[in-house]
C-alpha positions in Angstrom: -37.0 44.5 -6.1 -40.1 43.1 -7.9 -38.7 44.3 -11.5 -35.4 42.2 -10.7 -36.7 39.1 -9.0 -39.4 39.3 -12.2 -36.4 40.2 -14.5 -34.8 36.6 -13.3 -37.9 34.7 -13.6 -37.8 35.6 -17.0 -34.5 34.8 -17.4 -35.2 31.0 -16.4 -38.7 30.6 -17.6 -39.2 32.7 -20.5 -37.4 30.1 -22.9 -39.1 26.6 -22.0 -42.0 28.5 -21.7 -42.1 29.9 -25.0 -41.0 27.0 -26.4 -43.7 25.0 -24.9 -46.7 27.5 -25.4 -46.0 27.5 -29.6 -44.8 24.2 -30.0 -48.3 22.8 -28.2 -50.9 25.1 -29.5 -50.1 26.0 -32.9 -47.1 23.0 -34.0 -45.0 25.9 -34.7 -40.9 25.9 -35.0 -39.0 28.6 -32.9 -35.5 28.2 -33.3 -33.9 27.8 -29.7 -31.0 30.8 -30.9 -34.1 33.4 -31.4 -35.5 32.7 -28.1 -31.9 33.2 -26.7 -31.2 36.5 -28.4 -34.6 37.8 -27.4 -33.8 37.1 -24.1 -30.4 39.0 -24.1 -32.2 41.8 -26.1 -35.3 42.5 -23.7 -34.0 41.3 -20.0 -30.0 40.6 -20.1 -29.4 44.6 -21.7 -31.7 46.5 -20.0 -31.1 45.0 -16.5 -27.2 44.9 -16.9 -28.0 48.5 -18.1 -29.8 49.4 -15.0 -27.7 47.9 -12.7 -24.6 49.7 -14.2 -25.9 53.1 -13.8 -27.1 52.7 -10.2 -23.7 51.4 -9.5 -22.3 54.8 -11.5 -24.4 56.8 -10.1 -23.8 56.0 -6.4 -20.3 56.6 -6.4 -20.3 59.6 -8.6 -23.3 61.1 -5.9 -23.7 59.0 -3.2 -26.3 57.0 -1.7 -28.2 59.3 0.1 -28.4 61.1 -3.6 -29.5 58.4 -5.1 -32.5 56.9 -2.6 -33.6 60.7 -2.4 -34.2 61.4 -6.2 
């Protein structure tokens, strides 16, 4: 539970945050599109990913399978 609710934090915060953080301590430029994809590369895959193979994995072995292993 604390990797999803932190996993959708990130999905909400991460770009303003970002954006914020470099733009106000260093005057750097981060396009708004590489924040984006970053985003979809390191939280959107991996928890779609996740979430996808609990869901396979329950109905190919059941729940009592899957909450024992």
């Amino acid at each position: 539970v604390q990797v999803s609710v932190n996993d959708l934090i990130m999905l909400i915060a991460f770009v303003p945050l970002v954006t914020f953080l470099v733009t106000g301590t260093s005057g750097l430029s981060v396009p708004f599109a590489v924040l984006l994809w970053s985003v979809l590369i390191f939280v959107v895959i991996p928890l779609a990913a996740g979430t996808l193979s609990r869901v396979v994995l329950i109905r190919l072995k059941g729940i009592e399978w899957f909450e024992k292993r």
